[in-house]
C-alpha positions as CSV (number, residue, x, y, z in Angstrom):
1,X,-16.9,-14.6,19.4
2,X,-16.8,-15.5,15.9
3,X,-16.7,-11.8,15.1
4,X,-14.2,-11.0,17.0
5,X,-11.7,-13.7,15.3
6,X,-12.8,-12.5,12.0
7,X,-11.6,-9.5,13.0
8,X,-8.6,-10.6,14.8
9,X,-7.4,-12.7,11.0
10,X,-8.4,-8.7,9.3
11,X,-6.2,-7.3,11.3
12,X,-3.4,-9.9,10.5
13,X,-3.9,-10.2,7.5
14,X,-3.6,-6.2,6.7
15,X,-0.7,-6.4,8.6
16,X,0.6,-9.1,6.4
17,X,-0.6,-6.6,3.4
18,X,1.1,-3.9,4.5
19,X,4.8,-5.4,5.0
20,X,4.2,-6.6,1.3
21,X,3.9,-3.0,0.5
22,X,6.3,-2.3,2.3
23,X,9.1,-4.2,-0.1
24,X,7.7,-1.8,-3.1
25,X,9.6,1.2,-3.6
26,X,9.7,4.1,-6.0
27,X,12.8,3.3,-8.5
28,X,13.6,7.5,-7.8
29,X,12.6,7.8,-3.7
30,X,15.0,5.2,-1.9
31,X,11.4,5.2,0.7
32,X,8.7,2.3,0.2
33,X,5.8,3.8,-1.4
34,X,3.3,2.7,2.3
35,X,6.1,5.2,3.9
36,X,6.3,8.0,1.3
37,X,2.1,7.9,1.6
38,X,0.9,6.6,-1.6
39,X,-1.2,3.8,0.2
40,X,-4.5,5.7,0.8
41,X,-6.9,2.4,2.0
42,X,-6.1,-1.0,2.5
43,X,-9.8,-2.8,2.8
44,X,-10.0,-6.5,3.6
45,X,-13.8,-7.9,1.9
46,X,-14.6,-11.6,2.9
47,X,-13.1,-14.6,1.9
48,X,-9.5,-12.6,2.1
49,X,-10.1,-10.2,-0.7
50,X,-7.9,-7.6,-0.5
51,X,-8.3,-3.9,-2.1
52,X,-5.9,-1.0,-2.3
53,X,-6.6,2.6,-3.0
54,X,-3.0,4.1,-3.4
55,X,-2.0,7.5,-5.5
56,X,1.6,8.1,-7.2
57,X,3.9,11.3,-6.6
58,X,2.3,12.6,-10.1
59,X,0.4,11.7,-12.7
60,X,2.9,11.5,-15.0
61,X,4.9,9.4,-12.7
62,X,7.5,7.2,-14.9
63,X,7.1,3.8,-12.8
64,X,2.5,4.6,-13.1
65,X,2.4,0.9,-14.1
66,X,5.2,-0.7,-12.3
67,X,4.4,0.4,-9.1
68,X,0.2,-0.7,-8.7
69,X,1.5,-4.0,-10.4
70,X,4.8,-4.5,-8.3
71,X,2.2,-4.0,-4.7
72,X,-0.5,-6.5,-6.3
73,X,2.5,-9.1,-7.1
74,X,3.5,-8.9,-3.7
75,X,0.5,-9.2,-2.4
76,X,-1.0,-12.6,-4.2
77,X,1.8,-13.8,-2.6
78,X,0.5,-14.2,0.5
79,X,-0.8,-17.5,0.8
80,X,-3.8,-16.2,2.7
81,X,-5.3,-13.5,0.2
82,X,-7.8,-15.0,-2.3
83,X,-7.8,-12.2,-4.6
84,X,-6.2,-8.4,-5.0
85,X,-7.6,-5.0,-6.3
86,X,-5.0,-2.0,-6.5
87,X,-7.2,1.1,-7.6
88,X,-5.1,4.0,-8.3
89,X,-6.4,7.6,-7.5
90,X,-5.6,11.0,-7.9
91,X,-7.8,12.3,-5.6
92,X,-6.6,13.6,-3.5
93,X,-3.5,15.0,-5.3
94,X,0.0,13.4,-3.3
95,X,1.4,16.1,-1.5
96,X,4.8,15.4,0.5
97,X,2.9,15.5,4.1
98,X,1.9,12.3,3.6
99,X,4.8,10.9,3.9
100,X,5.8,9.0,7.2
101,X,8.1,11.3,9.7
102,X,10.6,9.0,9.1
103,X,10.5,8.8,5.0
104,X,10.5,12.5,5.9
105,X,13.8,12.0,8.1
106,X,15.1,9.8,5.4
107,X,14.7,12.1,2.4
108,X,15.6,15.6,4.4
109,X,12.6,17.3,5.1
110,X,13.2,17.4,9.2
């Protein structure tokens, strides 16, 4: 049984993870970076530590440093996360599919 909570406060708390992300938004794209598909992992490690792996439209992305800092600020502001990793990766390279069908609808790709 105790698992199963455990996994029950993971999945809330991810939830809880994800709206945060969901306030962050590319200062070009009026789409939250979680929508556009920049948010590659969100992993939960005991004790409420919380890691991202997320990518940016490009390398060369103006807002590189804004944007990982903007998600990890709104994250430690969750009063359940002990502690917050965003990694950024380029691996694999953004490509527009990974954006949500309705950042797609949003922008005019459908």
């Amino acid at each position: 049984m105790a698992e199963e909570k455990n996994t029950s406060n993971d999945l809330e708390l991810k939830e809880a993870v994800v709206r945060a992300i969901k306030n962050v938004y590319d200062p070009e794209i009026p789409v939250d970076v979680y929508e556009l598909g920049l948010i590659y992992e969100i992993n939960i490690f005991p004790v409420n530590n919380v890691h991202v792996l997320m990518t940016l439209t490009s390398p060369a992305c103006p807002s590189a440093e804004e944007i990982p800092g903007e998600i990890e600020k709104n994250i430690r502001e969750l009063k359940e996360v002990n502690d917050v990793t965003v990694e950024v990766t380029f691996d694999p390279p953004y490509a527009t599919d990974m954006m949500s069908e309705s950042a797609k609808l949003e922008l005019g790709f459908m």
